[in-house]
C-alpha positions in Angstrom: -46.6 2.0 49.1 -43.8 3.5 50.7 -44.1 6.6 49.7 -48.1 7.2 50.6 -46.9 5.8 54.3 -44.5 8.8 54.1 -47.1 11.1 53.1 -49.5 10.0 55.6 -47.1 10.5 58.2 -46.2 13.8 57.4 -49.6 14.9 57.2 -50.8 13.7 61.2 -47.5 15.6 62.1 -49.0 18.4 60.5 -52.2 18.0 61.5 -51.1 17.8 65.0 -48.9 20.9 64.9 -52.3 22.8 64.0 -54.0 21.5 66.5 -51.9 22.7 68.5 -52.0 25.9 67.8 -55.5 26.1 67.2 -57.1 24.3 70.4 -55.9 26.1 73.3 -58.0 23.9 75.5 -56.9 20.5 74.2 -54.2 19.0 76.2 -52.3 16.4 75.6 -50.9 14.7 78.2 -47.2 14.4 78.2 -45.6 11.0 77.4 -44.9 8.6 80.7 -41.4 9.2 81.2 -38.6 5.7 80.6 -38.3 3.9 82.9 -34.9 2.3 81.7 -31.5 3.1 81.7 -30.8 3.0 78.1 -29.9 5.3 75.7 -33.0 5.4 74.2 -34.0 9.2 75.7 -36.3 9.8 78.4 -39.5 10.1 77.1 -41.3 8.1 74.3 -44.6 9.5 72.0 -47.1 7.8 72.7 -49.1 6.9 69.1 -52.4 6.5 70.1 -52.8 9.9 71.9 -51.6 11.5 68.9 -54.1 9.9 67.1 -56.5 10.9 69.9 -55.4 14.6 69.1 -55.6 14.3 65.6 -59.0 13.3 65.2 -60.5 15.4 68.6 -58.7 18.5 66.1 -60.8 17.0 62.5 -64.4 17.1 64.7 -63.9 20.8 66.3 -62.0 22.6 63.4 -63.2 20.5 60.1 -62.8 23.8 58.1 -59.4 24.4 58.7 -58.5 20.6 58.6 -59.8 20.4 54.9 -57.5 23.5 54.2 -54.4 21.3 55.3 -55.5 18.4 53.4 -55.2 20.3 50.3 -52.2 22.3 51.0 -50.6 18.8 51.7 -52.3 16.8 48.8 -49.7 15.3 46.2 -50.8 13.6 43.0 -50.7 9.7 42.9 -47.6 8.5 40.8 -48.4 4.9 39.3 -46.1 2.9 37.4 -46.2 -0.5 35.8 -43.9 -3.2 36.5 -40.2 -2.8 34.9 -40.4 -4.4 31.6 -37.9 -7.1 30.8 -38.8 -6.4 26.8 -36.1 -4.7 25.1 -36.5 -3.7 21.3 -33.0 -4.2 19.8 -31.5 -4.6 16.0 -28.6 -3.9 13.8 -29.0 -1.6 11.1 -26.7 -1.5 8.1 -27.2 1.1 4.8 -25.9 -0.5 1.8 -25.5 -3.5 -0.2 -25.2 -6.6 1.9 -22.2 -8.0 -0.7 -19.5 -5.4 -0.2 -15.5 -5.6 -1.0 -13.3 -5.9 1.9 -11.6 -2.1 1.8 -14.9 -0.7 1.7 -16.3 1.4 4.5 -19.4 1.3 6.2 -21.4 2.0 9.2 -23.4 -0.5 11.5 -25.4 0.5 14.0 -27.4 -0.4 17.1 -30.8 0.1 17.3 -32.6 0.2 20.5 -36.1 0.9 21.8 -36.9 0.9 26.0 -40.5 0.9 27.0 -39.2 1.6 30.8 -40.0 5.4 31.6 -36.9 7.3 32.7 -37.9 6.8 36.4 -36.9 2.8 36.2 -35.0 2.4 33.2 -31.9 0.6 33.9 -28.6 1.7 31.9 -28.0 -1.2 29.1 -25.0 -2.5 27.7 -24.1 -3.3 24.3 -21.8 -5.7 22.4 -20.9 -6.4 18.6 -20.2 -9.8 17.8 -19.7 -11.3 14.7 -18.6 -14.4 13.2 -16.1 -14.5 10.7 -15.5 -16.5 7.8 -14.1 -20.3 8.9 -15.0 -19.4 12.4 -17.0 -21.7 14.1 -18.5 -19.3 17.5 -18.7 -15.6 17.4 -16.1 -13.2 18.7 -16.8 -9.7 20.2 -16.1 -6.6 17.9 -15.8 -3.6 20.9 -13.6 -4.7 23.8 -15.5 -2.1 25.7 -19.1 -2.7 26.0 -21.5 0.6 24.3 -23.1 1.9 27.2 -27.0 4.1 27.2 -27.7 5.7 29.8 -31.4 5.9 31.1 -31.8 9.7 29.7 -30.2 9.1 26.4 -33.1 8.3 24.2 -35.2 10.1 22.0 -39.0 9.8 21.8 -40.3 9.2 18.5 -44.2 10.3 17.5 -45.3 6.9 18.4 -44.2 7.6 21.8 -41.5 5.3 21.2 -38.2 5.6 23.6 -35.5 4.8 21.3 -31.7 5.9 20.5 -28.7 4.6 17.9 -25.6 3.6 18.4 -22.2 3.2 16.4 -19.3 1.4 16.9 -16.2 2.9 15.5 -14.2 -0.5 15.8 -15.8 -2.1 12.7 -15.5 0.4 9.8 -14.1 -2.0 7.4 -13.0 -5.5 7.0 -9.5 -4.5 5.5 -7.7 -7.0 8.0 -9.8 -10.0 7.2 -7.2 -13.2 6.0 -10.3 -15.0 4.2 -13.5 -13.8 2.8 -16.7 -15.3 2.5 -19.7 -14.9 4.9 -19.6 -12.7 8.2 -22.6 -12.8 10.4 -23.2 -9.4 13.0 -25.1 -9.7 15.9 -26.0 -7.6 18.9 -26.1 -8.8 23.0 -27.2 -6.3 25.6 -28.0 -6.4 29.4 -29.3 -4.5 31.8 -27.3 -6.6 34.7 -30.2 -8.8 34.8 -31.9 -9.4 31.5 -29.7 -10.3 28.4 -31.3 -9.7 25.3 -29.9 -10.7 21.9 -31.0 -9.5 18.1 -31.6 -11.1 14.6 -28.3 -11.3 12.9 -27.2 -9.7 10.5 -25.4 -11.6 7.3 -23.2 -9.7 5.0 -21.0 -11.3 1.8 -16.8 -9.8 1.7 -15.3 -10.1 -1.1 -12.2 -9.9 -2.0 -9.7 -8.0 -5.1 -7.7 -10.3 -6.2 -4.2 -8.6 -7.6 -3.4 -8.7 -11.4 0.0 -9.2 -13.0 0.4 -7.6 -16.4 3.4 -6.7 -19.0 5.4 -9.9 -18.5 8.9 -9.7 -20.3 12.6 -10.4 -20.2 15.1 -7.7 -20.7 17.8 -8.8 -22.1 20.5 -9.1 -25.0 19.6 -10.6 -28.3 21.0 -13.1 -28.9 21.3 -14.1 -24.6 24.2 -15.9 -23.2 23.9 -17.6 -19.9 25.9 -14.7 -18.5 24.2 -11.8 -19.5 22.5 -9.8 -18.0 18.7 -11.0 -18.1 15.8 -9.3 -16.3 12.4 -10.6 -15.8 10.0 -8.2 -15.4 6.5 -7.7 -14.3 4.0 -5.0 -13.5 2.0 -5.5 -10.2 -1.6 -3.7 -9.3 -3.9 -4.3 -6.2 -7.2 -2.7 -6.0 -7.2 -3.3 -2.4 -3.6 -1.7 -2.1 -2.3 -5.2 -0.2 1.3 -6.0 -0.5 1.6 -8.9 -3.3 4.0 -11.6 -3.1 5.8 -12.6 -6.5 7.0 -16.0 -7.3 8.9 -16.8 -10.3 9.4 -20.1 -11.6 12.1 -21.2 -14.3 11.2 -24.2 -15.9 13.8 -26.1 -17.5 13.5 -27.5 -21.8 11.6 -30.8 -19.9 9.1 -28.6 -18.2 10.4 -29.3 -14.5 10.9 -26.4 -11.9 14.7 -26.2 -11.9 14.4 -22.3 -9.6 12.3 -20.3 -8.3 12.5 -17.1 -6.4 10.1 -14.4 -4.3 9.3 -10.8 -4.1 7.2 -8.9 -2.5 6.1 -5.6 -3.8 2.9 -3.0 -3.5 0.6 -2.2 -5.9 1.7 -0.3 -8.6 5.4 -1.8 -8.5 6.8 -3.8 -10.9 8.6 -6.7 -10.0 12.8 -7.2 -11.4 14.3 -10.7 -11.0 17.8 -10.4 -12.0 19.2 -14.0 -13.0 22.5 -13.5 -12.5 21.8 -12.5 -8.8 19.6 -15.5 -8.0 21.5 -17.6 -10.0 19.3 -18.9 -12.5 21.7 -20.0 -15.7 25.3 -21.3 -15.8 27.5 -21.8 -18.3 26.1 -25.7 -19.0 22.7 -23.7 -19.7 24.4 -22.5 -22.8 22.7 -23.6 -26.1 19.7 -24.3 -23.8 15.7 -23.0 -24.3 14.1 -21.8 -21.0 10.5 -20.9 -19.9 8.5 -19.1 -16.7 5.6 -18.3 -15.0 4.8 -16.6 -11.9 2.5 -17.4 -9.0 1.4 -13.8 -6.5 -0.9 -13.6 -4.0 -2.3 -11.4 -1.6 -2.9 -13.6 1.2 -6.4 -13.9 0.4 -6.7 -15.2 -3.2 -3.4 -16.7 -5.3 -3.3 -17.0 -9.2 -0.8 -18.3 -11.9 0.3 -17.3 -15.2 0.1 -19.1 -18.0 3.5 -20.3 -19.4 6.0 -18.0 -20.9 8.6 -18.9 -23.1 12.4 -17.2 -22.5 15.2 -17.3 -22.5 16.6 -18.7 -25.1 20.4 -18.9 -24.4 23.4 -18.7 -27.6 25.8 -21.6 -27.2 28.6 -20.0 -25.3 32.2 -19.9 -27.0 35.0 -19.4 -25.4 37.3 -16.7 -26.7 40.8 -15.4 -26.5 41.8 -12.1 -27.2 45.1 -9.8 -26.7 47.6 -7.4 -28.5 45.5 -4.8 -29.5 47.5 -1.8 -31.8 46.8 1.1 -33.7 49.8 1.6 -36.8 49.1 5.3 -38.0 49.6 5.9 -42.0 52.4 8.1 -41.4 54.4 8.9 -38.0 52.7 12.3 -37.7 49.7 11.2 -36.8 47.9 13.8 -39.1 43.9 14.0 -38.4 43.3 13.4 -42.3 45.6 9.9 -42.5 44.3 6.3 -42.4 44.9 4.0 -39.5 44.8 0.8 -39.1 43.8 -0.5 -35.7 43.9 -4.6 -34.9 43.2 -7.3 -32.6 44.3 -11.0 -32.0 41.7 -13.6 -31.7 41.1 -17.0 -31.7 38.8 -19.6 -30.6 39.2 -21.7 -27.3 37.4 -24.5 -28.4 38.0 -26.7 -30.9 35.0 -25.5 -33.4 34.9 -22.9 -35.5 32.6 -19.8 -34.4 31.5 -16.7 -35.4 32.0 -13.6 -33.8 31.1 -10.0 -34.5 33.9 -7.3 -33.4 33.1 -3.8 -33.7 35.5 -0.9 -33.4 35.1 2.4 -31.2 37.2 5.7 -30.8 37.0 8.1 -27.7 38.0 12.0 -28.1 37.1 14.8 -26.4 35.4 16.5 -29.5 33.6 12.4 -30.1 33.3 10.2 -26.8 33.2 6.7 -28.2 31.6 6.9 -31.5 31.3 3.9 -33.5 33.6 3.5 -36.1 33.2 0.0 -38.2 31.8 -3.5 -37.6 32.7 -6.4 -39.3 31.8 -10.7 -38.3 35.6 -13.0 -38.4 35.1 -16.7 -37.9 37.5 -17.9 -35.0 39.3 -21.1 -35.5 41.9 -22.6 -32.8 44.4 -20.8 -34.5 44.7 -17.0 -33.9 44.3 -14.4 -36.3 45.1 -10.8 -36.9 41.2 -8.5 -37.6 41.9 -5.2 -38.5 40.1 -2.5 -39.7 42.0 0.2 -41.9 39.7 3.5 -41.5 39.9 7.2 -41.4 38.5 7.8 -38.3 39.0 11.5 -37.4 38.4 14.8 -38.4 39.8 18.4 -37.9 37.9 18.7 -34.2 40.5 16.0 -33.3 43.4 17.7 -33.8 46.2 17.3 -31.3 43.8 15.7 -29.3 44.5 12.1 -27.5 42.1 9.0 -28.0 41.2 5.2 -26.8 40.0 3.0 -28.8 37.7 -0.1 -27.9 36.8 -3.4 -29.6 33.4 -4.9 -28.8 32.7 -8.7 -29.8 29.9 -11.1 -29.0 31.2 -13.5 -26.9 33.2 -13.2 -23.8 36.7 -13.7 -23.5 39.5 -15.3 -21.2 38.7 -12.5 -19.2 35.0 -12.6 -18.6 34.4 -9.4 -20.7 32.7 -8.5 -24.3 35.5 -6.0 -25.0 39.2 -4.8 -24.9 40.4 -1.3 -24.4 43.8 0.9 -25.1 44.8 4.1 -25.1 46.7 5.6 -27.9 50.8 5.7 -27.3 50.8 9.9 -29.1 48.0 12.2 -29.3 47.5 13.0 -32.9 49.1 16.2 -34.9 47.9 19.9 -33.9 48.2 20.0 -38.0 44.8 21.5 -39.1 45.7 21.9 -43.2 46.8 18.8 -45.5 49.2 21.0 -47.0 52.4 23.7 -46.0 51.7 27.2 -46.4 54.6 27.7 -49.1 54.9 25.0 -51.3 54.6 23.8 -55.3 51.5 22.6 -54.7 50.0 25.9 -52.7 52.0 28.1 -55.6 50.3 26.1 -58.5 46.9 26.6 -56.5 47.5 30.6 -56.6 48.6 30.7 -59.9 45.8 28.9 -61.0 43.4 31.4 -59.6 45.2 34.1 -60.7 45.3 32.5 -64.3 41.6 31.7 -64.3 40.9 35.5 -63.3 43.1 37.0 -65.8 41.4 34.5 -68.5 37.8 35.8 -67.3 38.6 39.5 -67.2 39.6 39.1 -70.8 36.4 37.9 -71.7 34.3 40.5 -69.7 36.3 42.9 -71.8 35.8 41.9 -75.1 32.3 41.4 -74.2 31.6 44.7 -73.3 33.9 46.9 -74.3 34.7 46.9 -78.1 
């Protein structure tokens, strides 16, 4: 209404400026001059004798009128009433169960029956409630804004547009799965409109333990090194804690300890650095499981049996010696290298001792083996070998012994290094001697005898 008043307006000033022009004789009488003080000018139009003009102008020139009308004329514009309907939905490609890492897209969806010229802009939030929540959260701080001239029209003359929201991609950060309901809320500033909701089912990849085992001697004392080991996978790629449990020959938790590793790690529980086993664990049989997680879902192994520890046996050991054959120390002579041992307990025990030599031509190479049963007496093992060969000449050495059990020392061996290097001697025997001279003549006897024989054999 507003505007026709404009229009109509517009066209008596028009109409009156014509007449103007055209009727010479028609005068209009100018407006009675203020009579006030004011600021209001000093003379005022008078309506009605424009009026007067206007319609004295219509009767004598009708023609030219008519021309003015349509010069002037402007097409009606209608509209309906705003509409406070507002078509508006969530749409989501895919399966509605979907793993927590995976990605997706969601989308708004809206459709405005407003034409452009009084479409109001609209705002849009994600919500969504997540699992164990009990009132729905927004998703985009921000609010998604459209614009009045960002839709599309479809063939149904439909105004509609899409829009995404980059916050949600994923529900990698979600502490508990289950159920999560979406939902969309706009608003014009006046109208709030809210959609259907949207229900989707996260699960969840639970991680998986494999290739449980112990590294360690065999047989295992309580001292030794002993590793448990574990391989650790995540589909999801979430860090995994580790727990492992020692249980003691009862079944009761005596220790546990924690790790936490990625996927694709493997989990290494020393013992000796959490301090799982003492020496009154000796003789004893141990088992273990492990609990891991991912925050999200926690599992448990079944029972694994390990370690089973030796009885410990407390040993002494000292005066280790190495008596050549002969003073030379030739390369080709026997030597006989021993120990002292004996048993710090009052049992009997057996214990393996093994022997090893170090040169530069064989770094420690294993030389002989043998199992002596320790009383609280000491005793003298010795092993009488030939352990060298012409590489070793005038050469030094070490030698090592090796046994089972640990000694007053808290180690499994004993080395010494040897007092003389041995003989630069390569040859067993001098290069003029009676039994060099016997060797030549021997030859040269055996080649005379042969010689004889080729003669007579084919030259007679």
């Amino acid at each position: 209404m507003g505007q026709a008043l404009r229009v109509a307006v517009l066209l008596m000033l028009l109409l009156l400026l014509d007449q103007l022009v055209a009727c010479q004789t028609l005068d209009i009488p100018p407006p009675t001059p203020s009579q006030g003080g004011g600021g209001g000018g000093s003379r005022q139009t008078d309506l009605d004798r424009i009026l007067k003009a206007l319609q004295e102008g219509k009767e004598q020139k009708p023609q030219k009128f008519e021309q003015l009308k349509k010069l002037l004329y402007i097409e009606p514009f209608t509209t309906k009433e705003y509409s406070n309907k507002l078509g508006l939905g969530l749409d989501f490609k895919g399966n509605m169960t979907l793993n927590r890492t995976q990605g997706f897209v969601v989308q708004a969806y809206v459709v405005n029956s407003n034409p452009i010229e009084i479409r109001r802009a609209i705002y849009l939030r994600l919500e969504a409630l997540m699992p164990g929540e009990n009132a729905f959260s927004q998703v985009n701080s921000i609010p998604q804004i459209i614009q009045v001239n960002e839709y599309q029209e479809s063939k149904d003359g439909l105004n509609f547009t899409y829009r995404a929201f980059p916050e949600l991609t994923s529900f990698r950060d979600l502490r508990k799965v289950g159920t999560v309901v979406l939902r969309l809320k706009a608003t014009d500033g006046q109208y709030t409109w809210t959609s259907k909701n949207l229900t989707l089912n996260v699960t969840n990849s639970p991680p998986v333990l494999s290739n449980q085992s112990i590294v360690a001697p065999n047989p295992t004392r309580y001292n030794d090194p002993i590793t448990y080991v574990a391989n650790v996978t995540d589909a999801n790629g979430d860090a995994v804690n580790v727990t492992l449990h020692i249980l003691d020959d009862t079944g009761s938790e005596r220790s546990n300890a924690t790790q936490m590793v990625t996927s694709g790690q493997s989990v290494n529980f020393i013992a000796s650095q959490y301090g799982f086993f003492n020496k009154g664990d000796a003789g004893k049989n141990f088992t273990y499981y492990y609990s891991f997680g991912d925050g999200i879902n926690v599992s448990v192994t079944g029972i694994q049996k390990g370690p089973q520890l030796k009885k410990s046996t407390a040993i002494w050991v000292g005066r280790p010696k190495v008596t050549p054959e002969d003073q030379n120390q030739y390369w080709w002579q026997g030597y006989n290298f021993s120990l002292e041992m004996k048993n710090q307990e009052p049992e009997d025990a057996q214990v393996q001792v093994s022997l090893y030599l170090d040169t530069k031509a064989h770094p420690w190479r294993a030389i002989a083996s043998q199992n002596v049963i320790l009383s609280g007496s000491p005793r003298t093992v010795f092993f009488l070998v030939k352990p060298f060969d012409v590489l070793d000449a005038n050469q030094s050495f070490r030698y090592k012994f090796e046994y089972s059990e640990y000694d007053q020392n808290q180690k499994d061996y004993i080395e010494q290094d040897a007092q003389a290097p041995l003989s630069a001697k390569l040859v067993r025997y001098d290069t003029i001697s009676t039994l060099s001279l016997g060797n030549v003549a021997a030859i040269l006897l055996l080649a005379f005898v042969l010689g004889l024989l080729l003669e007579r054999r084919f030259y007679r």
